[in-house]
VOBA-1610 file (N, C-alpha, C; in pm, whole numbers, padded with zeros to 5 digits, always signed):
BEGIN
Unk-02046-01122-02060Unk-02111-01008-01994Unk-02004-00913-01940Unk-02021-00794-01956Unk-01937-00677-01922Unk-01888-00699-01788Unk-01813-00680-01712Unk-01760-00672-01600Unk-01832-00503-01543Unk-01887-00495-01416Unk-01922-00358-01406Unk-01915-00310-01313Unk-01829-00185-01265Unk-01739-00125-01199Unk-01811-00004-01154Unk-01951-00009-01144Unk-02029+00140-01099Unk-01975+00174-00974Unk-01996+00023-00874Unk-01954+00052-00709Unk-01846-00030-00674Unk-01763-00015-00573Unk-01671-00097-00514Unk-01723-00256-00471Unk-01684-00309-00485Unk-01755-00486-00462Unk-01714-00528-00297Unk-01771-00596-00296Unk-01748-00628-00113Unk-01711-00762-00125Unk-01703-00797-00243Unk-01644-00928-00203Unk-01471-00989-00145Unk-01486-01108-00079Unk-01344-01088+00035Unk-01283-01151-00099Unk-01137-01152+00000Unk-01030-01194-00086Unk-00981-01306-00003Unk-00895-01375-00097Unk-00877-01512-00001Unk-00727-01464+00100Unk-00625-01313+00029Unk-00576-01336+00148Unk-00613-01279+00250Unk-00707-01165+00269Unk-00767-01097+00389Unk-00788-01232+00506Unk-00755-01367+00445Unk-00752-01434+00567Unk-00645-01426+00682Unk-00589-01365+00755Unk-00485-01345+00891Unk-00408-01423+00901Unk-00427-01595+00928Unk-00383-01726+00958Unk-00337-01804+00845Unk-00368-01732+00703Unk-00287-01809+00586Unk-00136-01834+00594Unk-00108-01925+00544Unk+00039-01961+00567Unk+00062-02023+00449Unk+00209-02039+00389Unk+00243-02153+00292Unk+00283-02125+00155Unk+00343-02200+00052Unk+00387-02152-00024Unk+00291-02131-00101Unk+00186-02119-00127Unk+00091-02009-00214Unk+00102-01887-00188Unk+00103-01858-00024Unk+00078-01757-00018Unk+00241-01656-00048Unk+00312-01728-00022Unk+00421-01675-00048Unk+00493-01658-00207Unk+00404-01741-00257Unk+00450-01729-00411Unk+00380-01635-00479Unk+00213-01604-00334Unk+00146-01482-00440Unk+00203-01337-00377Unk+00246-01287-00287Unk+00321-01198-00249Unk+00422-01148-00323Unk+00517-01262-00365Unk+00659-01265-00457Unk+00625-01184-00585Unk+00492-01243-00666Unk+00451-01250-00738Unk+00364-01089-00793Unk+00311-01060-00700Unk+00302-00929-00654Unk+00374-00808-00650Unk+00469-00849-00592Unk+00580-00763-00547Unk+00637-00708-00709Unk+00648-00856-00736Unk+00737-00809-00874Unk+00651-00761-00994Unk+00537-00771-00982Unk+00446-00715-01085Unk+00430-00559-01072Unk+00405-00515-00907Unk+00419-00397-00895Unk+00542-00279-00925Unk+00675-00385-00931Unk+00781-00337-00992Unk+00765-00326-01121Unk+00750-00411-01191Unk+00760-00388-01324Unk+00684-00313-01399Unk+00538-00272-01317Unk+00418-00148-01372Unk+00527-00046-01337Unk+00600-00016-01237Unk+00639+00129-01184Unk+00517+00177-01088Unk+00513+00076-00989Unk+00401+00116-00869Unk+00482+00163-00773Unk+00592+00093-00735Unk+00677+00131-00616Unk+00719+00309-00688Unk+00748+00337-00789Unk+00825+00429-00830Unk+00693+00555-00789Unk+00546+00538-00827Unk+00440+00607-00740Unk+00465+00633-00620Unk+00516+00558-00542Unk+00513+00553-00352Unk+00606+00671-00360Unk+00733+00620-00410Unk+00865+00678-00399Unk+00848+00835-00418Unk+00793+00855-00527Unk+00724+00972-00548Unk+00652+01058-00471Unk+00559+01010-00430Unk+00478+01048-00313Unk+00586+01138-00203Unk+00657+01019-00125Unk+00769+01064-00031Unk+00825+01170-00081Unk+00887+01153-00192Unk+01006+01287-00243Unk+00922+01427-00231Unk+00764+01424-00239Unk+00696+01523-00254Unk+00682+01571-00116Unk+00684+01457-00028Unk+00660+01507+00137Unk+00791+01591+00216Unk+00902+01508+00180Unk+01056+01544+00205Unk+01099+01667+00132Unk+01068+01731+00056Unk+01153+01779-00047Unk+01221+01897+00027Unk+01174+01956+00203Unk+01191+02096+00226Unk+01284+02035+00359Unk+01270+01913+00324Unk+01349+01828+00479Unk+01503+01832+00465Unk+01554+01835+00555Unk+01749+01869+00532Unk+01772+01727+00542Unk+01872+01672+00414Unk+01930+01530+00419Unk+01964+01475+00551Unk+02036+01521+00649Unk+02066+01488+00757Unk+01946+01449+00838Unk+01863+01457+00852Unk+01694+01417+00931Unk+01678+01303+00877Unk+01632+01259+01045Unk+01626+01104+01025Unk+01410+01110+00988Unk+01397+01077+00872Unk+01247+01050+00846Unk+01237+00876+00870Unk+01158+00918+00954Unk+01026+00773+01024Unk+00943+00706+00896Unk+00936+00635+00884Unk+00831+00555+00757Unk+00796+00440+00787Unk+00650+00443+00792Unk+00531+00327+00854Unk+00505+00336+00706Unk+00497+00143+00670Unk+00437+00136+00538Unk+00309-00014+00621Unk+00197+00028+00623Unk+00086-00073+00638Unk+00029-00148+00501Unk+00014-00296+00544Unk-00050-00380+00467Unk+00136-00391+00393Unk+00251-00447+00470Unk+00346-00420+00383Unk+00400-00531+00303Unk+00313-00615+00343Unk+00348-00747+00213Unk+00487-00812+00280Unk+00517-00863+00142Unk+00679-00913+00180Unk+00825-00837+00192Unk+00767-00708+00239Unk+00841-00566+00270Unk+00953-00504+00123Unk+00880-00545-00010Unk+00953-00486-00124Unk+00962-00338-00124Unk+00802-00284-00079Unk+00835-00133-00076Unk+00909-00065+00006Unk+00964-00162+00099Unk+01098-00082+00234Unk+01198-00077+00191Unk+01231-00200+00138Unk+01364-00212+00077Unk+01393-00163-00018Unk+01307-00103-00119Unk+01320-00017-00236Unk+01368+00101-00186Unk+01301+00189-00066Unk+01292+00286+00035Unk+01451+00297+00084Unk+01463+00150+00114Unk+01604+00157+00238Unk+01742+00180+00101Unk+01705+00113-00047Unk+01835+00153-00118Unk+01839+00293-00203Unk+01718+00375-00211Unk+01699+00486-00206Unk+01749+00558-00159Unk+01700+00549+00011Unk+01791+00645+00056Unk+01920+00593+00130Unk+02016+00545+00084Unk+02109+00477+00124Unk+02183+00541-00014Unk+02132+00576-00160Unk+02196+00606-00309Unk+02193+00753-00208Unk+02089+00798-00182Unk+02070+00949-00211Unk+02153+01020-00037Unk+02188+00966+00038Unk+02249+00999+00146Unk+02145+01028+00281Unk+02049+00955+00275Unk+01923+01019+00353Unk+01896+00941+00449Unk+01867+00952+00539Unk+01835+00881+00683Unk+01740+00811+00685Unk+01611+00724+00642Unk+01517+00662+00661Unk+01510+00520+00772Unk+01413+00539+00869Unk+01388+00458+00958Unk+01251+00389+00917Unk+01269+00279+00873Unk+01148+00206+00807Unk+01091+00108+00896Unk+00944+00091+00899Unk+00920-00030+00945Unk+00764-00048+00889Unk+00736-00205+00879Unk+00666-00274+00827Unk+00539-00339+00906Unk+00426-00266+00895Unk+00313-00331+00993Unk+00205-00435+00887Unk+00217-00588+00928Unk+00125-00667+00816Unk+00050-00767+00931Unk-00081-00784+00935Unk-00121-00858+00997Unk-00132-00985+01005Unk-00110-01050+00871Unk-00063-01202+00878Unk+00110-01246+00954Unk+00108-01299+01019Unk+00260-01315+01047Unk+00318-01414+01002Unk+00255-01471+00892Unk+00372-01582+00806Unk+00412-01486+00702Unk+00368-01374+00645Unk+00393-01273+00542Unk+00486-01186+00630Unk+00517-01154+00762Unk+00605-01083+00798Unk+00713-01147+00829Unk+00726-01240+00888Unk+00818-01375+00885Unk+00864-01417+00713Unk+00851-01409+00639Unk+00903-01342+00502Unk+00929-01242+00479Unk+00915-01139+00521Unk+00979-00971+00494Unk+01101-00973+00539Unk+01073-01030+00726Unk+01190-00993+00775Unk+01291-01135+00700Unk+01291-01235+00649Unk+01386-01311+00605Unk+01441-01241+00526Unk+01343-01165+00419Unk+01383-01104+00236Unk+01475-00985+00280Unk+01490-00915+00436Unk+01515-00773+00462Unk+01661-00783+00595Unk+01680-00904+00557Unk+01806-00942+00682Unk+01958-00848+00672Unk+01958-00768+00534Unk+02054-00687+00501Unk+02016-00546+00506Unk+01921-00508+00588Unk+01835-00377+00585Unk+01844-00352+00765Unk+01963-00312+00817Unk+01931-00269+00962Unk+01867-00163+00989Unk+01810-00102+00868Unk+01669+00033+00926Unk+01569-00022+00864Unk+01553-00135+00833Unk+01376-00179+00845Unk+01345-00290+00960Unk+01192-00238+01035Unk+01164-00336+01182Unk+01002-00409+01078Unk+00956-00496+01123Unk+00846-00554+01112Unk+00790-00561+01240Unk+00644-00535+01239Unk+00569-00593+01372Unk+00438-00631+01260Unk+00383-00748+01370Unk+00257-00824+01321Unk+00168-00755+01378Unk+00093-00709+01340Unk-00038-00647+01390Unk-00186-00627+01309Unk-00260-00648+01342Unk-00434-00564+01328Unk-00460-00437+01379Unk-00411-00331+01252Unk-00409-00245+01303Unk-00559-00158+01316Unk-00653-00253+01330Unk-00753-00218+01364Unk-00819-00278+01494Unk-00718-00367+01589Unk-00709-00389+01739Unk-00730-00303+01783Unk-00663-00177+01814Unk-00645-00019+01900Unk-00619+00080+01777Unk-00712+00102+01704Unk-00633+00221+01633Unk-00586+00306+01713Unk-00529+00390+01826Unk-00511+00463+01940Unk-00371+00420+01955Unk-00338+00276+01923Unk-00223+00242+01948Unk-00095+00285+01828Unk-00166+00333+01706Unk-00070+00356+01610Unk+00089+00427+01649Unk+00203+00373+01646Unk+00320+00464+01674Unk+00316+00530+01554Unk+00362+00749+01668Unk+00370+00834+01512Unk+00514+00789+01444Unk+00460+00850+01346Unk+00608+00829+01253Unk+00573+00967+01190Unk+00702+00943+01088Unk+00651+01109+00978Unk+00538+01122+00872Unk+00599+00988+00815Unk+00497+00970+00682Unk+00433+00798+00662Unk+00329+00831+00674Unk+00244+00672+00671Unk+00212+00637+00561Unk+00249+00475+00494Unk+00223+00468+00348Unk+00126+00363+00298Unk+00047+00376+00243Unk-00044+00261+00238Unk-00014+00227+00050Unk+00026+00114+00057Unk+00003+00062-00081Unk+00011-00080-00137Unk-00108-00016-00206Unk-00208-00141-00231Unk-00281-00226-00143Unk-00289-00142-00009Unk-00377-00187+00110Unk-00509-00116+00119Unk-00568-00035+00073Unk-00658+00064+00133Unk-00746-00011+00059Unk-00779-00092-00061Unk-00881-00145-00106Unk-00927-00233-00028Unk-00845-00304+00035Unk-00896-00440+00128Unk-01001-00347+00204Unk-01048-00228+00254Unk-01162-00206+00331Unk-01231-00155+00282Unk-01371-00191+00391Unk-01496-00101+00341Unk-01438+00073+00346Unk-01573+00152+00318Unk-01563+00241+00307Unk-01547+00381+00457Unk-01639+00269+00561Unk-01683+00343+00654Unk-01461+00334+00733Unk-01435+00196+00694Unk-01310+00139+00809Unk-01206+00218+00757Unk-01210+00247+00563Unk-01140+00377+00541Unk-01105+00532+00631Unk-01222+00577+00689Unk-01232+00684+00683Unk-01183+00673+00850Unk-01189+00561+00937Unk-01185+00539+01067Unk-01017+00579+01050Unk-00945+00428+00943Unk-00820+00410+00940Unk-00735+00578+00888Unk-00791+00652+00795Unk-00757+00760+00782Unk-00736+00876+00880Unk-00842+00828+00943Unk-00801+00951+01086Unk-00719+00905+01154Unk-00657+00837+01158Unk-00578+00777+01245Unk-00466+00788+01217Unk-00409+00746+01073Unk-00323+00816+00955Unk-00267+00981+01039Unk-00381+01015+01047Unk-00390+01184+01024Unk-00328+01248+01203Unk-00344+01132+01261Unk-00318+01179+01446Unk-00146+01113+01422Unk-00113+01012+01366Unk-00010+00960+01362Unk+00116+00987+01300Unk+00110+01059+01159Unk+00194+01102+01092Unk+00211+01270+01099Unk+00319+01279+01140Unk+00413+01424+01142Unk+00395+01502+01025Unk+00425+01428+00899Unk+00423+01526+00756Unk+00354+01476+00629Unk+00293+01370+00640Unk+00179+01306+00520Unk+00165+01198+00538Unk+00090+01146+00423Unk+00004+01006+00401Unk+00039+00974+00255Unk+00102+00877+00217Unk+00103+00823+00089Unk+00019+00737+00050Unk-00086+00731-00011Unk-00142+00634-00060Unk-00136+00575-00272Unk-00131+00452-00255Unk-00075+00410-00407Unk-00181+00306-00410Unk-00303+00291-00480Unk-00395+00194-00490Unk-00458+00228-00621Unk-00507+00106-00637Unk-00602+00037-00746Unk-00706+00166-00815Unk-00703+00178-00950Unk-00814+00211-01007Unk-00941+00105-01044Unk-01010+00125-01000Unk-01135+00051-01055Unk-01229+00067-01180Unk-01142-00032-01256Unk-01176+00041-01415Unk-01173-00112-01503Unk-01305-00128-01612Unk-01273-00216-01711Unk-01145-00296-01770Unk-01098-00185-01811Unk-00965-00182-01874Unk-00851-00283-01800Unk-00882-00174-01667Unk-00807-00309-01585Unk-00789-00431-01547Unk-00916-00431-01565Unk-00981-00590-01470Unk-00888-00696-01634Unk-00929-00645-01746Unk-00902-00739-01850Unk-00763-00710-01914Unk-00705-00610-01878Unk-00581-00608-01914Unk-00491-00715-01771Unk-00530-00758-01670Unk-00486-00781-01564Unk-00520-00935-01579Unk-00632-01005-01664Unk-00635-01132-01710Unk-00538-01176-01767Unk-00536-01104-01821Unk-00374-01125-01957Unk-00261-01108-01877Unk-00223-01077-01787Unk-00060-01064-01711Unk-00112-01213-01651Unk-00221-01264-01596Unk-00212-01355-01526Unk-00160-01509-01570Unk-00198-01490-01709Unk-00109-01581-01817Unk+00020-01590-01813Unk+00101-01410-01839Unk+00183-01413-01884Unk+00277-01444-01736Unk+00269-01411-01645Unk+00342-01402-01522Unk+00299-01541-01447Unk+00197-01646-01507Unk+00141-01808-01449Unk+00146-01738-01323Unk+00062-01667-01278Unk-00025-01623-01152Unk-00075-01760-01098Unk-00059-01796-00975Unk-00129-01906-00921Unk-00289-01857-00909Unk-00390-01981-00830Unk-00546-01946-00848Unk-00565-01832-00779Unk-00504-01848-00637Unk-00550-01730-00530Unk-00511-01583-00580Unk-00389-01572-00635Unk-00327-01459-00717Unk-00419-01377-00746Unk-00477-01475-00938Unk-00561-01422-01016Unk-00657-01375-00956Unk-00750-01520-00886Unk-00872-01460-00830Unk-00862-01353-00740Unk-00799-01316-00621Unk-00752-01195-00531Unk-00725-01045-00628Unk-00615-01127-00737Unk-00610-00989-00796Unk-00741-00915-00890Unk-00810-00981-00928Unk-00907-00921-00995Unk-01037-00904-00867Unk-01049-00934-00772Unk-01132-00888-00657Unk-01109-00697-00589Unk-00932-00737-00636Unk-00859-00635-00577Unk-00910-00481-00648Unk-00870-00557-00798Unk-00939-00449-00905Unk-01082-00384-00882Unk-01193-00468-00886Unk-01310-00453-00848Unk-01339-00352-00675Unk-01247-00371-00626Unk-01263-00340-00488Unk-01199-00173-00482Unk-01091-00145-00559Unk-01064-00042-00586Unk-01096+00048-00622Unk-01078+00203-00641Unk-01086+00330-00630Unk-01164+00408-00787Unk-01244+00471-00813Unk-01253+00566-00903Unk-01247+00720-00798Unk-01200+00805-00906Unk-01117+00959-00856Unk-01247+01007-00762Unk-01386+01007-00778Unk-01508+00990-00699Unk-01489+00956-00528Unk-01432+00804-00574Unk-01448+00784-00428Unk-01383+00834-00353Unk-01207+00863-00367Unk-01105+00919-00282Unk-01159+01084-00292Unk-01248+01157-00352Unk-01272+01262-00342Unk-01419+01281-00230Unk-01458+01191-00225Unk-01554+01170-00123Unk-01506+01163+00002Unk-01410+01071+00038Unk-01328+01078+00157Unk-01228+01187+00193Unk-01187+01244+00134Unk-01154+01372+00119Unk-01247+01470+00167Unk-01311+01450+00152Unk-01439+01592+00197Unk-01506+01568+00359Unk-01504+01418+00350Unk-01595+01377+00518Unk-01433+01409+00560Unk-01318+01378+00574Unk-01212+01380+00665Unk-01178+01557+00646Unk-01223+01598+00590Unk-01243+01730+00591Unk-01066+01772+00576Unk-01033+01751+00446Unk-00845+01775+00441Unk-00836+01871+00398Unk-00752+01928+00443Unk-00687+02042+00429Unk-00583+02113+00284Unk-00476+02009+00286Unk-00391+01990+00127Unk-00409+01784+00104Unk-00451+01816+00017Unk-00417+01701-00079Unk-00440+01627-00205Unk-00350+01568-00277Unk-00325+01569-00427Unk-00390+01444-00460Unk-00485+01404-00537Unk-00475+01288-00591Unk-00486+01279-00799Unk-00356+01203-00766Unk-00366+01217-00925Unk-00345+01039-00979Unk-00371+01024-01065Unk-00387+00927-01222Unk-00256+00897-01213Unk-00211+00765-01215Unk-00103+00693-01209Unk-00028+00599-01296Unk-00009+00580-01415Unk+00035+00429-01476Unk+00072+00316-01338Unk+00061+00208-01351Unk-00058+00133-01422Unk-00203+00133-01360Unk-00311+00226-01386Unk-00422+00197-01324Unk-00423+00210-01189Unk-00396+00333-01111Unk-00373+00357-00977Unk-00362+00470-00946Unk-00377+00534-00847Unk-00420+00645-00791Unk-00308+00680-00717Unk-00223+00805-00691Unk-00157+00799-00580Unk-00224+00943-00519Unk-00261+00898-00382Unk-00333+01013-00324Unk-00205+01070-00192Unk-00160+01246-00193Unk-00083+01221-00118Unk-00154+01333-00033Unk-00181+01327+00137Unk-00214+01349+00177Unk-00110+01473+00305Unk-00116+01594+00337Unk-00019+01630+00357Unk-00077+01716+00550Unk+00000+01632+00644Unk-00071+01657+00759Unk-00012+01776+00867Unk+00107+01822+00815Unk+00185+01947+00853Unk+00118+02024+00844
//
């Protein structure tokens, strides 16, 4: 039977659990990380930024909040970036499980401009520290639709000069082209199953254009990504 992708699925994922710990979970992070490298997902984010910066003088120190940040691959991609290109970046990493940040900061012990804090950043949204540019990737699927639009405004009070977002298309194609990596890359159970929830849970150009219109934005781009992903960049200057 067809897999069918009309609406976003509500079903949870096993890591949206907070208190997971252990080497599953850490082997599906790893696992992750490096898959998103090898599509050229991080190289989306990266992108994003260069589009926010481009009028910024090298010497400026830019702030960068990356939420939902995993095992902090997209900082450290960030921190040797601009470390090649001569650029100031102050990174830090907000993930609400703290055995997954307690792995970032191990993987990031050679990175003295990336910080980790453990948080729910849906405790105080009020509490968000601004930064310049806030990056969400491959986090924005984990929510409903309504906690989107909450977490977006908040985005929008917090960041100085944009919003990067890099997430999931929700598309056939994907779901079954994404069976087949799970072979090829021996994805553990939680992996597969999470990652194809992830798929399902993700974006057609519809929905981010819907949220777009209730948050009532001003400039912003969302375009079609290899592999199957959206990068929406949101611009709050």
């Amino acid at each position: 039977m067809p897999v069918d992708t009309t609406y976003r699925s509500t079903a949870p994922e096993i890591m949206d659990d907070f208190d997971m710990e252990g080497e599953i979970l850490r082997d599906a992070l790893d696992k992750i990380a490096s898959i998103n490298q090898l599509l050229g997902g991080n190289k989306v984010t990266l992108h994003g930024i260069k589009t926010l910066i481009t009028s910024k003088p090298k010497d400026e120190v830019i702030r960068i909040t990356d939420i939902g940040c995993g095992n902090g691959d997209m900082l450290r991609t960030l921190a040797d970036y601009a470390k090649k290109q001569g650029l100031h970046f102050m990174l830090k990493g907000i993930d609400a499980n703290k055995f997954t940040i307690n792995h970032a900061q191990s993987l990031s012990k050679n990175y003295p401009n990336i910080t980790y804090t453990c948080s729910d950043i849906f405790d105080d949204l009020s509490k968000t520290e601004p930064c310049d540019i806030m990056l969400c990737t491959l986090t924005l699927h984990h929510f409903k639709d309504e906690e989107i639009i909450d977490l977006l405004k908040n985005f929008k009070r917090s960041a100085t000069m944009g919003i990067v977002i890099n997430d999931l298309q929700r598309s056939a194609v994907a779901y079954y082209l994404f069976k087949a990596l799970c072979y090829i890359f021996r994805l553990n159970d939680m992996s597969r199953e999470d990652g194809l929830v992830s798929i399902l849970r993700g974006f057609k150009r519809a929905d981010l254009l819907k949220y777009t219109k209730q948050l009532k934005l001003k400039s912003s781009s969302i375009k079609w990504r290899w592999a199957f992903r959206y990068q929406w960049i949101i611009k709050t200057i």
